[in-house]
N, C-alpha and C positions, 0 to 999 in steps of 0.2 A: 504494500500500500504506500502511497505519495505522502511521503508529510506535508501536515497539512500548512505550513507556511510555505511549500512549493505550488500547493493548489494553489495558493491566495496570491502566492507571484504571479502565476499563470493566468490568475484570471482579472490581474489589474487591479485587486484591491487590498489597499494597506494593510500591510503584515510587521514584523518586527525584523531588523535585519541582524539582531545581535541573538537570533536563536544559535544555539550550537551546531543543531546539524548542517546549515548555513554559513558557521564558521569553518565547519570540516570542509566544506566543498571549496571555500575559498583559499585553505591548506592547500588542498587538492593541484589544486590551480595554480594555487603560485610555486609549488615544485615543481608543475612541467614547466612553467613558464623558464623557470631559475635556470631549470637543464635546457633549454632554449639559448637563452642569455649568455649559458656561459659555453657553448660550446663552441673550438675553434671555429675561426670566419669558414676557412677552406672547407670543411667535415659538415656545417650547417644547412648545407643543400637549397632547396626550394622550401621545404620545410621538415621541422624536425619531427621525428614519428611522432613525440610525445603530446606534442600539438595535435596533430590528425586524430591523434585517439582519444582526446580533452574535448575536441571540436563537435558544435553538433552534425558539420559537415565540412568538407573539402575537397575543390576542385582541384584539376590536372594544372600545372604550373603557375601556383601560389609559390610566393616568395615571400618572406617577412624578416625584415633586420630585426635586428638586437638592437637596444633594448625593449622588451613590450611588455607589457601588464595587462589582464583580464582581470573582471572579476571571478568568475566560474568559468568560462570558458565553453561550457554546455551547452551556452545559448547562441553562440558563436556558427555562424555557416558562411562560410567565404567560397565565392562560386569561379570558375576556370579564370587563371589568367591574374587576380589579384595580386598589388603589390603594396606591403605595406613598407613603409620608410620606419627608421630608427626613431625612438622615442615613444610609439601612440600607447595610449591608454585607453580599452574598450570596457567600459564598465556593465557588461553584459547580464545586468540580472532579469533583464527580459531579451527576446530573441533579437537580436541586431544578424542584419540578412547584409551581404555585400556583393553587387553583381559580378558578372566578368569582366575582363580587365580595367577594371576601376580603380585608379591608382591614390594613396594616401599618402602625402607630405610627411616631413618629418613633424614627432610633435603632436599630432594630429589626436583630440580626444573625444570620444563618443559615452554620451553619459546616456541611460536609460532608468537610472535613480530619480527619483519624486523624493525629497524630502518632504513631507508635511509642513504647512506653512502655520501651525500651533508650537509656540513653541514648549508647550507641555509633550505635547503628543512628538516632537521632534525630540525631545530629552528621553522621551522612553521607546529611540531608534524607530518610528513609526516610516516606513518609506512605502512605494508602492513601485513597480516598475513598467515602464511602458518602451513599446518597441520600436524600435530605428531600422528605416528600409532606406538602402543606397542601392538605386540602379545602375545598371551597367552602364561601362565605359564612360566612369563619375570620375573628374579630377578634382580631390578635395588639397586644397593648398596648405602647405606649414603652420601648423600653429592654431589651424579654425579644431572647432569646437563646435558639437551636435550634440543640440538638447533630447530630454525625453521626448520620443512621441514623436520625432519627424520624420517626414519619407523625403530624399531630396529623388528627382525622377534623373532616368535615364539620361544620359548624355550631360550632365549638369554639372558646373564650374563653379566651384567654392572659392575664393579668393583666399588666400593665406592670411591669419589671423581672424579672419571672420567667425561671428557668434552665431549660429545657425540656429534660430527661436520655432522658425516656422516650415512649413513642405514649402521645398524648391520647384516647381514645374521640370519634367523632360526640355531639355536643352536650355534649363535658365541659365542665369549668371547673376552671381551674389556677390558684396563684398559688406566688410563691415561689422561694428557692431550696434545695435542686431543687424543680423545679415539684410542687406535690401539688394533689389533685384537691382540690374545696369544692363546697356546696350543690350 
């Protein structure tokens, strides 16, 4: 049976994030991650097994530098062709999907955490998580940042550093913060 603070992830509605089995899974994750991390550049491949088998999926010629950080990683499906650059941070506690060759800047962080805006109810870790959809052949620039809940569409152009609040339309162009659309 599903613990039930993974049902309550799963179905978008505010749960506790400092349950234990919650903690084990994010162990979990940060030793594949670590063995990722440190493995020589040369031996690290397109990706490292440990990853594929954390993931909830992965496609044929993903690449991902060092350094990286998931939360879980579970929730994680990166589809043919992906490239992530050094630094990103995917805070995966809802499903974050990433098209075909869609490529990620360095730096690059994706949050799918809702803190609660009570700050009672944030002190006793209340979050909820919602999901991030990047379609294919996405160029997200250095340093931008994707909030809960956004889908940016296919073919779409994040500007580096840009605050991503909102869905991008297929073939937008965003810069900024918050991200606003351009030419």
């Amino acid at each position: 049976m599903t613990h039930p603070a993974l049902q309550r992830i799963a179905g978008g509605i505010w749960y506790n994030c400092m349950e234990p089995e919650l903690d084990a899974l994010r162990v979990e994750a940060r030793r594949a991650v670590h063995r990722h991390n440190t493995m020589e550049p040369d031996s690290r491949g397109a990706c490292a097994p440990d990853l594929a088998a954390l993931f909830a999926g992965i496609g044929r010629g993903v690449f991902i530098e060092a350094p990286l950080h998931v939360a879980y990683g579970r929730n994680l499906t990166l589809e043919d062709g992906v490239y992530i650059n050094a630094g990103c941070v995917i805070l995966d506690t809802a499903p974050v999907r990433i098209g075909r060759r869609t490529m990620l800047g360095p730096l690059v962080q994706i949050y799918c955490a809702d803190h609660h805006r009570g700050r009672a109810e944030r002190l006793k870790g209340l979050e909820r998580a919602l999901p991030v959809t990047i379609g294919s052949e996405v160029w997200i620039g250095g340093g931008a940042i994707v909030l809960p809940g956004v889908t940016i569409g296919a073919g779409a152009i994040v500007g580096a550093g840009a605050v991503v609040t909102r869905d991008v339309p297929p073939e937008g162009r965003v810069v900024g913060n918050p991200a606003r659309a351009i030419g």
